[in-house]
PAZAPA-4460 file (N, C-alpha, C; in steps of 0.05 Angstrom, whole numbers, plus 32768, in hexadecimal, padded with zeros to 4 digits):
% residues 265
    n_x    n_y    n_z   ca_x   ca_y   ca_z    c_x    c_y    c_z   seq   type   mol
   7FCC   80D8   807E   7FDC   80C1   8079   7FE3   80BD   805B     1      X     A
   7FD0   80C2   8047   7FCF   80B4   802B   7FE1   80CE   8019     2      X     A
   7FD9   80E9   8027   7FE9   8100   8014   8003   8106   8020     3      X     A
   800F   80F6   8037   8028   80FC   804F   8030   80DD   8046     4      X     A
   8034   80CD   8050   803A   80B7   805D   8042   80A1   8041     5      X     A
   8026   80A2   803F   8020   8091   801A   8032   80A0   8009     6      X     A
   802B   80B7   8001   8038   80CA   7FEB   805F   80BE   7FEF     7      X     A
   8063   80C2   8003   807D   80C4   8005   808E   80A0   8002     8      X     A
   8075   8093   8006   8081   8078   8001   808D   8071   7FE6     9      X     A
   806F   8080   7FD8   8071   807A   7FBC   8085   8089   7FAE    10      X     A
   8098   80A1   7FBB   80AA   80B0   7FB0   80BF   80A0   7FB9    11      X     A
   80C0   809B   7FC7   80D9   808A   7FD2   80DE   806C   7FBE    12      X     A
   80C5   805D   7FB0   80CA   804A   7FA4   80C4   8055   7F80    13      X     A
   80B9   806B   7F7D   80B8   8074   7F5E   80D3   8086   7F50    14      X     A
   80E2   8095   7F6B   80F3   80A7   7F59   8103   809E   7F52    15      X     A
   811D   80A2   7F48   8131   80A5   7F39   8140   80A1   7F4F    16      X     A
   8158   8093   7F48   8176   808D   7F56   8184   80A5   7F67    17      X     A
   8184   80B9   7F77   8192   80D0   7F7B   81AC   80CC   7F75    18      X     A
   81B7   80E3   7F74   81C7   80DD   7F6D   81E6   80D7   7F81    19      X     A
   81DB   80DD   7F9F   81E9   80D9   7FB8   81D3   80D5   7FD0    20      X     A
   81DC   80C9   7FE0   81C5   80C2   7FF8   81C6   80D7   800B    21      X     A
   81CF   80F1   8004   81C0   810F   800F   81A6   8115   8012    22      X     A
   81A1   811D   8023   8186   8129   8025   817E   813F   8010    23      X     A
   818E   814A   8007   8189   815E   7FF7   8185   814D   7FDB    24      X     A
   8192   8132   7FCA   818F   812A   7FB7   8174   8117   7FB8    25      X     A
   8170   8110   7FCF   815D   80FC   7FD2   813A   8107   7FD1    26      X     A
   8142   8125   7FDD   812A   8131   7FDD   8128   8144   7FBF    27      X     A
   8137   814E   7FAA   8139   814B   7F92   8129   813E   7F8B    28      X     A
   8130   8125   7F86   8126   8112   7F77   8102   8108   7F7D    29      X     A
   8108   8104   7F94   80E1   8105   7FAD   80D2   8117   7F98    30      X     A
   80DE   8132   7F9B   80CB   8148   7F93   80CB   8146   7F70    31      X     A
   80E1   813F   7F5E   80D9   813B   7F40   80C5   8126   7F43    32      X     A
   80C0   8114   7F51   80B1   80FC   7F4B   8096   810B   7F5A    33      X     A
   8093   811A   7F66   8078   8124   7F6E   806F   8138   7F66    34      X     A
   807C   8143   7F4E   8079   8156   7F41   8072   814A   7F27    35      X     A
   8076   8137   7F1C   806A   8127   7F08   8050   8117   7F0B    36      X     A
   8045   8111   7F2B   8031   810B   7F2F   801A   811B   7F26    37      X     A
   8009   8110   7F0E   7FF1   811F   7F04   7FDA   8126   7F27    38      X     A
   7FCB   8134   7F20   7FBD   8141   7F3B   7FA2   812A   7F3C    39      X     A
   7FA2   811C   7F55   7F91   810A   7F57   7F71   8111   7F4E    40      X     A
   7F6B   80FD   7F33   7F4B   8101   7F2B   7F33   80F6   7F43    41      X     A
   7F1D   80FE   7F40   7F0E   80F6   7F51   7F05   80D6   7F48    42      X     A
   7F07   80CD   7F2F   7EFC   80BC   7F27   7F0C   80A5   7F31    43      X     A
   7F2D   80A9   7F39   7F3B   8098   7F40   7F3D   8099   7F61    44      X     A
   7F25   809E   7F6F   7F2D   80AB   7F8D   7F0F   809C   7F94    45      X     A
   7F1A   8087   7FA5   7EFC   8078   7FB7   7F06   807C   7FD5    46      X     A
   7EEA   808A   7FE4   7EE8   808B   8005   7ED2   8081   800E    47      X     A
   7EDD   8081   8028   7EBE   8068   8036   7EC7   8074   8049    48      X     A
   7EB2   8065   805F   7EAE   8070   807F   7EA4   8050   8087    49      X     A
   7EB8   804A   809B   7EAD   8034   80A3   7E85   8032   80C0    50      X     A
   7E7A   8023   80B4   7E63   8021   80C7   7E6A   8009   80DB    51      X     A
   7E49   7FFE   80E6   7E4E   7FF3   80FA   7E4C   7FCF   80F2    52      X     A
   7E56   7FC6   80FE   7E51   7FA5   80F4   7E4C   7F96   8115    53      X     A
   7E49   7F7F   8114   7E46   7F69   8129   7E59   7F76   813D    54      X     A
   7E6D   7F7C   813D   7E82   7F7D   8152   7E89   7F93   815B    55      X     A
   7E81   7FAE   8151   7E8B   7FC4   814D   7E73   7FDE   8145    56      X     A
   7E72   7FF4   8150   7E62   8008   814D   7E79   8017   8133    57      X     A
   7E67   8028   8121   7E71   802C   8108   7E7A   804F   8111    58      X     A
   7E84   805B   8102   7E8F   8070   80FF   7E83   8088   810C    59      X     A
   7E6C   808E   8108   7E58   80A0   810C   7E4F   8098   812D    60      X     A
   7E4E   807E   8135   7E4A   807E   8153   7E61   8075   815F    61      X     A
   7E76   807D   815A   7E85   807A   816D   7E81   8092   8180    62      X     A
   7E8E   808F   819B   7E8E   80A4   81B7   7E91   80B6   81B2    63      X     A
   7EAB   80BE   81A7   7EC2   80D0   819B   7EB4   80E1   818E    64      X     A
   7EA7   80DF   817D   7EA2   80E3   8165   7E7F   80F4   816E    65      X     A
   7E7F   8114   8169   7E6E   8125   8173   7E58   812A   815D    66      X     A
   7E64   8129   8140   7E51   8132   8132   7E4D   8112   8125    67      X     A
   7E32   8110   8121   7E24   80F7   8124   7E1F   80F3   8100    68      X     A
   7E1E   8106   80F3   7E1B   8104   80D5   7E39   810D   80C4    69      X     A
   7E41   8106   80D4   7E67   8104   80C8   7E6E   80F9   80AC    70      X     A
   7E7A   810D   809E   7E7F   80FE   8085   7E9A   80FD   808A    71      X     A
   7EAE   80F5   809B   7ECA   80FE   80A2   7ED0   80DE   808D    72      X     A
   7EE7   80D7   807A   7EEA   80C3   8071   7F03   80B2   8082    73      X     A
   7EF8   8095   8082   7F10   8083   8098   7F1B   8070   8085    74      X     A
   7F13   806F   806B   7F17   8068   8057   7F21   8075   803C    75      X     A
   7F39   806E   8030   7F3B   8077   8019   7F4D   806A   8001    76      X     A
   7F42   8067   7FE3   7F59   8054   7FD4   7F5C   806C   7FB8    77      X     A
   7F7C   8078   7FC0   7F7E   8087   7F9F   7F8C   8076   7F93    78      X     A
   7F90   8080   7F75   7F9E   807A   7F55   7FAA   808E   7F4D    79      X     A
   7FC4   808C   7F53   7FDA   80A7   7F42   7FE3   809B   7F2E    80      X     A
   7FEA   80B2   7F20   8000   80AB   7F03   8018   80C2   7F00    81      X     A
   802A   80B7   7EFD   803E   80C8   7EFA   8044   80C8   7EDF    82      X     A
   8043   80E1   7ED4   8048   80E6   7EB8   8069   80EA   7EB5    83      X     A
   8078   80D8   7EB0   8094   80D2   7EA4   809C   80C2   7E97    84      X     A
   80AD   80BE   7E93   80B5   80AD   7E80   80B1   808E   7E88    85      X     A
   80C3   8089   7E9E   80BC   8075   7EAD   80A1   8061   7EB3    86      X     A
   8095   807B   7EC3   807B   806D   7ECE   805E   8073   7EC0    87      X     A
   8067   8083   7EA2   8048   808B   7E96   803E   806E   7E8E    88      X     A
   8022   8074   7E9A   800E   8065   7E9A   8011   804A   7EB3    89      X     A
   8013   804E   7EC2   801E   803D   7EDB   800F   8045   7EF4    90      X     A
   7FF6   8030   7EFE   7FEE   803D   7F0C   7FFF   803C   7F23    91      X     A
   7FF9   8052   7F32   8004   8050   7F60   7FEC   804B   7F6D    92      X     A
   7FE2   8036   7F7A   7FD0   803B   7F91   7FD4   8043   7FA6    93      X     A
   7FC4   8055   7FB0   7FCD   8056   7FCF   7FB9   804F   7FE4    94      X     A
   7FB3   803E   7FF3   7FA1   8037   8000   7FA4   803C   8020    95      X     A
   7F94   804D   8030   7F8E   804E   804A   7F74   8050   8056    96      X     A
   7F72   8043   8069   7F59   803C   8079   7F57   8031   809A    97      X     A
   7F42   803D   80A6   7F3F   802C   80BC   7F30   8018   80BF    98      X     A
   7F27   8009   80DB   7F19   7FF7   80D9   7F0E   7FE3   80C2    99      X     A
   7F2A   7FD9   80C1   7F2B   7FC8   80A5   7F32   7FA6   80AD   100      X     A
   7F31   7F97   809C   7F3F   7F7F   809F   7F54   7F7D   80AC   101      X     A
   7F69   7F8C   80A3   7F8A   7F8A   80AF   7F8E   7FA1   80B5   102      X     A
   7FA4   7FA6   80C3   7FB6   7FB7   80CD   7FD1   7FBB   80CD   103      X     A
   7FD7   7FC3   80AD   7FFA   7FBA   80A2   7FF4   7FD8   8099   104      X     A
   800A   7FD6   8090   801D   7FE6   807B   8033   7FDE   8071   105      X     A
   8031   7FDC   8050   8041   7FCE   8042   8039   7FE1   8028   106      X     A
   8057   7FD3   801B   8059   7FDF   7FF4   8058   7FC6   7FE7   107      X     A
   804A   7FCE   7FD2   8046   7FB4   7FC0   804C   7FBE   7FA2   108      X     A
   805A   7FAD   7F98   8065   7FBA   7F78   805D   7F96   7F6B   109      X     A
   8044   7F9B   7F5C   8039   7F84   7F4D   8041   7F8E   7F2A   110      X     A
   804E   7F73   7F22   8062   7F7B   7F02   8045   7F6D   7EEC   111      X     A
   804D   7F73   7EDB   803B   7F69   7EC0   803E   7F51   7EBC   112      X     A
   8028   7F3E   7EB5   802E   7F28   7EA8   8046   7F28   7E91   113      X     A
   8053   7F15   7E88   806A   7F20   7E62   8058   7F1D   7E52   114      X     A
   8058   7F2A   7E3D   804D   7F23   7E25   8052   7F0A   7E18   115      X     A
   803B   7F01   7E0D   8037   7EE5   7DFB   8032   7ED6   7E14   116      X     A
   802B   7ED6   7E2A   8023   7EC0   7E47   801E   7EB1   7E32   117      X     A
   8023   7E95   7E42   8020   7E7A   7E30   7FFF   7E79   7E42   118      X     A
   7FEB   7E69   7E34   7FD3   7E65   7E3D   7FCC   7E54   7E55   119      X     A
   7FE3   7E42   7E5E   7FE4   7E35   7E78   7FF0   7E46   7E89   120      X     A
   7FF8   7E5E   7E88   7FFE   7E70   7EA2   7FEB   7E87   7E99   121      X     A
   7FD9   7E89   7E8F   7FC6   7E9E   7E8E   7FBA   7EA5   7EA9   122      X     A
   7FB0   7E97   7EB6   7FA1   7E97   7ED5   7FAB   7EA0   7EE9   123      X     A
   7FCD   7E9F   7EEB   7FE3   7E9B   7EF9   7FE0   7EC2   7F08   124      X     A
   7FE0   7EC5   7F23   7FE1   7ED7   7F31   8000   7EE3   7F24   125      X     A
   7FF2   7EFF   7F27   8014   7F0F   7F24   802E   7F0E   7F3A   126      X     A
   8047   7F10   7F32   8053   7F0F   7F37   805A   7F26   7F4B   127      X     A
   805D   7F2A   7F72   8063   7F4B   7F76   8075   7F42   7F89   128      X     A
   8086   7F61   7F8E   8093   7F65   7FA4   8089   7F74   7FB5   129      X     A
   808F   7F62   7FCD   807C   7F75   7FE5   8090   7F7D   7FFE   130      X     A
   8090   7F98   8005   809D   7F9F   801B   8087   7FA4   8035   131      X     A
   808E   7F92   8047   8077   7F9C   805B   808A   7FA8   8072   132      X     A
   807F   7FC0   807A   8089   7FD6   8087   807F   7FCD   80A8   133      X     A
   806C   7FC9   80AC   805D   7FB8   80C5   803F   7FB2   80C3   134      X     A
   8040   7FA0   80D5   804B   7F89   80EA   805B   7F7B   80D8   135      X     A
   8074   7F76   80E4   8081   7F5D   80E2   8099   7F69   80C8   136      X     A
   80AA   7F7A   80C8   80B8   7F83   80AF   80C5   7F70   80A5   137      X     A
   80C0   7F72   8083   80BC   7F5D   806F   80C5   7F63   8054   138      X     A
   80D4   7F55   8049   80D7   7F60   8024   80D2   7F3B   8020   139      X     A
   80BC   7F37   800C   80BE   7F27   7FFF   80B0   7F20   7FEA   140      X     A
   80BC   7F11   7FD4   80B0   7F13   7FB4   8094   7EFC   7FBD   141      X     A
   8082   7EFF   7FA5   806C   7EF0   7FA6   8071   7EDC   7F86   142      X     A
   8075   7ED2   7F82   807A   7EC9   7F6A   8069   7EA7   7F6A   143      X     A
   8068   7EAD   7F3E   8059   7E88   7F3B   8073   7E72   7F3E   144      X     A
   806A   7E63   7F4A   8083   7E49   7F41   806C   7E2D   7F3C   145      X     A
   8080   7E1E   7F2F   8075   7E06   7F27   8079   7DF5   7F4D   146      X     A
   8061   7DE5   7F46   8063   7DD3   7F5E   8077   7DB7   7F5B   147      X     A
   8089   7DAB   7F62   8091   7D95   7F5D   807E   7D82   7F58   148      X     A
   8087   7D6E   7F49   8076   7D5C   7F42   8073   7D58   7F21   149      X     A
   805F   7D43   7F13   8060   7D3B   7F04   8050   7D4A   7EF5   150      X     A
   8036   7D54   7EF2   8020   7D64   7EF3   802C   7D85   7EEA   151      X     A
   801E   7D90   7EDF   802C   7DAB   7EE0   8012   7DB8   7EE6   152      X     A
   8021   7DC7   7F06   8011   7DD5   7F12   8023   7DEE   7F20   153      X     A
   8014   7E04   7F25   8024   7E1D   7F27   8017   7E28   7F3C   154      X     A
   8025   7E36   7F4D   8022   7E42   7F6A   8033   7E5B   7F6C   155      X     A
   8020   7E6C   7F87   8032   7E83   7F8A   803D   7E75   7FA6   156      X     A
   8052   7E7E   7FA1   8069   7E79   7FBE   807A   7E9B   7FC6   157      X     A
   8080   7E94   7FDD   808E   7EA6   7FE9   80A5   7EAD   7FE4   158      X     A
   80BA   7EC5   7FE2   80DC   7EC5   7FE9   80E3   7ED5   7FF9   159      X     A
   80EA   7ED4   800B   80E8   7EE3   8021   80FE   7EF1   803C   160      X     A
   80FA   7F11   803B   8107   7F14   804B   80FE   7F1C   8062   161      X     A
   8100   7F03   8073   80E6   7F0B   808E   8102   7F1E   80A6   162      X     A
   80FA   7F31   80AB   8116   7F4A   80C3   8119   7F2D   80DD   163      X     A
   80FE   7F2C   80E5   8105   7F2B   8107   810F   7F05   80FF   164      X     A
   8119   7EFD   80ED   811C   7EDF   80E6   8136   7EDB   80E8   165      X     A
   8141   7EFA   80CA   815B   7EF9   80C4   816A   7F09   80D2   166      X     A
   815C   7F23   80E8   816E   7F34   80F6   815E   7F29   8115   167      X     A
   8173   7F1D   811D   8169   7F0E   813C   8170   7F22   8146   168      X     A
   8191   7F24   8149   8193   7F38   8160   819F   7F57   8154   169      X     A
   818C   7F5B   8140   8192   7F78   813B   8178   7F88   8143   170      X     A
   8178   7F9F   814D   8161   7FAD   814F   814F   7FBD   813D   171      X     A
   813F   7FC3   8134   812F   7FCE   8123   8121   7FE2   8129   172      X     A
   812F   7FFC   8132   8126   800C   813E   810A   801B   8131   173      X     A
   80F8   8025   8143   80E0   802B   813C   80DB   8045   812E   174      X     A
   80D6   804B   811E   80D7   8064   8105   80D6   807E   8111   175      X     A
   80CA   8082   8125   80CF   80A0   8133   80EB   809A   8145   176      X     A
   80F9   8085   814F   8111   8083   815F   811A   808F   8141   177      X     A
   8125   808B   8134   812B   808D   8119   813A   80B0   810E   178      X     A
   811B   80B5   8116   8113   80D4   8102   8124   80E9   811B   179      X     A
   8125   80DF   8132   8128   80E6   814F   8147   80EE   8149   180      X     A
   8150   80D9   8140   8171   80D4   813D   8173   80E5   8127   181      X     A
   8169   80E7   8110   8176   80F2   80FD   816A   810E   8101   182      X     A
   8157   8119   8109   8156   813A   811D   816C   8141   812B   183      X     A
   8183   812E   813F   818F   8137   814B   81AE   8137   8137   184      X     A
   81AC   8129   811F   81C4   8126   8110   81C2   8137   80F9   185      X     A
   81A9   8148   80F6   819F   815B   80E9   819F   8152   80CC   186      X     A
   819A   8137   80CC   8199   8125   80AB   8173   812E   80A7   187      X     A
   8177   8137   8090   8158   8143   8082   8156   8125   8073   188      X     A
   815F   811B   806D   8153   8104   805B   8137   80F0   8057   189      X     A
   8130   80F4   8074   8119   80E4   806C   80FA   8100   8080   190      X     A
   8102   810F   8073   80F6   8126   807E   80EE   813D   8063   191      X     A
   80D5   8143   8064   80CC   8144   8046   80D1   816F   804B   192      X     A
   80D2   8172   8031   80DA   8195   8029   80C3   819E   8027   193      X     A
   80C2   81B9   8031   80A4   81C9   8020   80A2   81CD   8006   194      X     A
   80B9   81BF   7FFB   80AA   81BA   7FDC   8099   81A9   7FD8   195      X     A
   80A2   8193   7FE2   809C   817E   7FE4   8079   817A   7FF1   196      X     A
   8079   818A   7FFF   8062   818F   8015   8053   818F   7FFC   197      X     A
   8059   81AC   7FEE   8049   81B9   7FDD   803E   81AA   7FC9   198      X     A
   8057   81A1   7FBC   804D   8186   7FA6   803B   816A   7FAE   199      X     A
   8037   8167   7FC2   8027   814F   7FD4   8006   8161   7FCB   200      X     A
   8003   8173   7FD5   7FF0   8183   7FD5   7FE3   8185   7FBF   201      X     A
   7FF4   8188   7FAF   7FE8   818F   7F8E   7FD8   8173   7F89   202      X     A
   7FEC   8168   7F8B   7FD8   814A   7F80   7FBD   8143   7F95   203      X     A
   7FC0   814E   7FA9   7FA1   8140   7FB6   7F8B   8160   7FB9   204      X     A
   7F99   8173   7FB2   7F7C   818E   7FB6   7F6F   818B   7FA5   205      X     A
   7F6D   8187   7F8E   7F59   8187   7F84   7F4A   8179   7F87   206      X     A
   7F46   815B   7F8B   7F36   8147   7F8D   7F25   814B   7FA6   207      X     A
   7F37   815B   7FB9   7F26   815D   7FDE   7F15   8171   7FD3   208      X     A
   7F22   818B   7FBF   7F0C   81A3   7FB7   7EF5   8190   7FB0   209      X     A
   7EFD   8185   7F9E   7EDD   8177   7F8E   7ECD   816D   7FA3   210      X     A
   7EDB   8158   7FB5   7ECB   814E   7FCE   7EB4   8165   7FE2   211      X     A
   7EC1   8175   7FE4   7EB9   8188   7FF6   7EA9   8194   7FEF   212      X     A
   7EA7   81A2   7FD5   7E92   81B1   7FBA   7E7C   81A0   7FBE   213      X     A
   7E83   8189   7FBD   7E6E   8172   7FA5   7E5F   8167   7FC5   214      X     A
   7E6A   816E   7FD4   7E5E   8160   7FF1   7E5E   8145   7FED   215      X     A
   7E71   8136   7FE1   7E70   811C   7FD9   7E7B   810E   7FFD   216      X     A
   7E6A   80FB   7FFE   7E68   80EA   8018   7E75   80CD   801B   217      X     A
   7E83   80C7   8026   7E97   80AE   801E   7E80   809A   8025   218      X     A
   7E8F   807E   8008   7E79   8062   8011   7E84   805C   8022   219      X     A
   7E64   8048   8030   7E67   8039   8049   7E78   8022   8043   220      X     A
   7E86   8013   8053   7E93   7FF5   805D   7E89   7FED   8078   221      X     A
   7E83   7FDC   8075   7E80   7FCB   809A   7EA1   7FC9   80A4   222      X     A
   7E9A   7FD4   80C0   7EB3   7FCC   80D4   7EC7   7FAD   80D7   223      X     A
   7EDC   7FB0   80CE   7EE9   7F95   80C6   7EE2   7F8F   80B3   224      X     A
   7EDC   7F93   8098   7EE1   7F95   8078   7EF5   7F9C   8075   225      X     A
   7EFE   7F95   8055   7F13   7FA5   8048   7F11   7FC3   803D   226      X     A
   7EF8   7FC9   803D   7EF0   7FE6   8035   7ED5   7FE7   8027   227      X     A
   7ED3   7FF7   8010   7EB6   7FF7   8007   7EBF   7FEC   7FED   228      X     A
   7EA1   7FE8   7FE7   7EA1   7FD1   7FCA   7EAC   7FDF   7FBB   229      X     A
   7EAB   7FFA   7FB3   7EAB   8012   7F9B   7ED1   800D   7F9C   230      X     A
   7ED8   800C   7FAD   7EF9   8000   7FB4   7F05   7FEE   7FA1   231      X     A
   7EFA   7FD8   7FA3   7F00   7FC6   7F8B   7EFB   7FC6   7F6F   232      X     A
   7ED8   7FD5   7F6B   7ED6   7FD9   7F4F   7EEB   7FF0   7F45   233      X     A
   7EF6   8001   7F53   7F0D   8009   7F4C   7F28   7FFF   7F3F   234      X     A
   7F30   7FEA   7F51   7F43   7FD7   7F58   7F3C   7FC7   7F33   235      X     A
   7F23   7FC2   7F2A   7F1E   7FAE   7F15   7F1E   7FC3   7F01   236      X     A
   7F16   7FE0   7EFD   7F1F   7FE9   7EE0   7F3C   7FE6   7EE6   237      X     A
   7F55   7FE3   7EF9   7F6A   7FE2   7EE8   7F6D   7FC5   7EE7   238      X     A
   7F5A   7FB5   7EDB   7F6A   7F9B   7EDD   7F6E   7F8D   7EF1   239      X     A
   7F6D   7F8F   7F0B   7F6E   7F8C   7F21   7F58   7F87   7F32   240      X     A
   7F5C   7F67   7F41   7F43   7F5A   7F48   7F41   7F6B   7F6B   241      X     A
   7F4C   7F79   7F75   7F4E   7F89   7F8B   7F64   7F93   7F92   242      X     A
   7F65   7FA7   7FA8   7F89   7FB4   7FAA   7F8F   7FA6   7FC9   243      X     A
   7FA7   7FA5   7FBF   7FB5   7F8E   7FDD   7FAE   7F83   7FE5   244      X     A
   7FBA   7F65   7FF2   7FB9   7F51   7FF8   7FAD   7F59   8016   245      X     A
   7FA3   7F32   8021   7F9E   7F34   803E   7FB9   7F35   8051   246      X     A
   7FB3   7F39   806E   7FCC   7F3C   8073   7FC9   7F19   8089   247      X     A
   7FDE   7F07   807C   7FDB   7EEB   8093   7FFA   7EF0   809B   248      X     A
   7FF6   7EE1   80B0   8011   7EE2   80C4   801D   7EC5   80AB   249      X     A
   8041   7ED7   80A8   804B   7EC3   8097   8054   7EAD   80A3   250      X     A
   805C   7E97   809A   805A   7E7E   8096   806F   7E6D   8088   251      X     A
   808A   7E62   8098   809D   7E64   8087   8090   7E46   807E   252      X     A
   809F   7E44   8063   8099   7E26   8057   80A7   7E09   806C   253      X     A
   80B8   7E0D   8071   80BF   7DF9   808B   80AE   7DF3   80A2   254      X     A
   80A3   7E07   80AD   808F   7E12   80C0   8071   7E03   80B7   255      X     A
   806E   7E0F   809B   805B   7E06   8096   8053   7DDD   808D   256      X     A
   8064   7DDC   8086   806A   7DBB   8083   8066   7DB4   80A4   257      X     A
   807B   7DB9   80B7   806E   7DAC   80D0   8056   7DAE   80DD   258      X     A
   804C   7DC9   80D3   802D   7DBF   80D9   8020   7DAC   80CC   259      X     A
   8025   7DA9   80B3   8014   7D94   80A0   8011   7D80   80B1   260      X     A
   8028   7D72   80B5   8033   7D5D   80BE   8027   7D53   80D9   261      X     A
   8023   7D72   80F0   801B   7D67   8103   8001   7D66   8102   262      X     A
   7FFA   7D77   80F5   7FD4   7D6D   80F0   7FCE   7D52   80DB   263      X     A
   7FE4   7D48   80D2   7FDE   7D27   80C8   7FE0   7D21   80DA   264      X     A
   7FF8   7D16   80E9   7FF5   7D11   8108   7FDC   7D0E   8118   265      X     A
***
């Protein structure tokens, strides 16, 4: 998922403009931007294996599952950098896991505070755009705003483009109907090259070599966590109090006022 799936998200939101919506310009561009990807360090690479908790038998006893001292990882959080002009020094996370809190997939592009922050927005959550891919397909900004009122107080609020809200009766066909159609229209575009293959590769062999050499064993998480602790202390050398948000079913602000209301009621 994270060297296939992940990789290709983040080429799709890091490269360069093609220069036509060909498959041939689009996958160009994919492969310069994965070819500038430095080769994933181990130091930026946390895995876990989820165990057992209250509700749930952990990794190692599941049915399925034959060899009983399994270091197979169901967990994983990397840190790329793409050395260009653009994005040097910029981290990419890529985060995949099972038996976790949620069950989404989404892109998140979190921007910098500006320089000189005035000291009453110092505290103030960053500003991101979030595309959520599923459940529920979604583009919307996370931003601070002031609250009305007399008081100056600051909040993150929503902007939002919720699909199944604003496209009632359009269909959203499901990503393999998709790939299905463009096989039979012989459009390569969202269909990756064996360069491409190759360059995906480069950036994650070395790190699996080290894994494999080093017999390094992924940390544990309990079943329904967000992953393992070593996850976040990651997440805090960049600055960063953890990677991605929870996933709550959204909540339009209209929506949300009538509930207020009926629980005064």
């Amino acid at each position: 998922v994270m060297q296939n799936h992940l990789l290709q998200m983040m080429a799709m939101v890091a490269m360069e403009q093609p220069s036509s919506l060909s498959a041939k310009d689009i996958r160009a561009e994919k492969l310069k931007l994965l070819r500038a990807v430095t080769p994933l360090a181990l130091a930026d690479l946390v895995t876990g294996q989820y165990t057992s908790s209250d509700t749930h038998v952990g990794y190692r006893e599941e049915a399925c599952i034959a060899n009983k001292a399994s270091n197979t990882e169901t967990f994983a959080v990397a840190v790329l950098y793409v050395h260009n002009p653009r994005w040097d020094g910029v981290p990419f996370v890529l985060k995949a896991g099972k038996a976790l809190t949620d069950s989404k997939v989404e892109l998140r592009i979190q921007f910098h505070q500006v320089p000189g922050m005035l000291p009453a927005l110092g505290n103030c959550a960053a500003n991101e755009l979030v595309v959520r891919v599923q459940p529920e397909e979604a583009i919307y900004w996370k931003v601070q705003n002031k609250v009305p009122g007399l008081e100056f107080k600051v909040e993150q609020l929503r902007m939002d483009l919720l699909y199944k809200q604003k496209f009632v009766n359009d269909k959203v066909p499901p990503a393999y109907e998709r790939l299905l159609l463009e096989v039979l229209a012989n459009d390569h575009s969202h269909f990756i090259s064996a360069e491409e293959l190759d360059a995906q590769w480069r950036i994650f062999s070395p790190a699996l070599h080290e894994i494999e050499a080093r017999q390094i064993a992924p940390d544990p998480y309990p079943f329904g966590s967000r992953g393992p602790p070593q996850a976040d202390h990651l997440a805090q050398l960049l600055g960063l109090k953890k990677f991605g948000g929870g996933l709550t079913e959204y909540v339009f602000q209209s929506e949300r006022i009538a509930q207020e209301q009926e629980q005064q009621q």
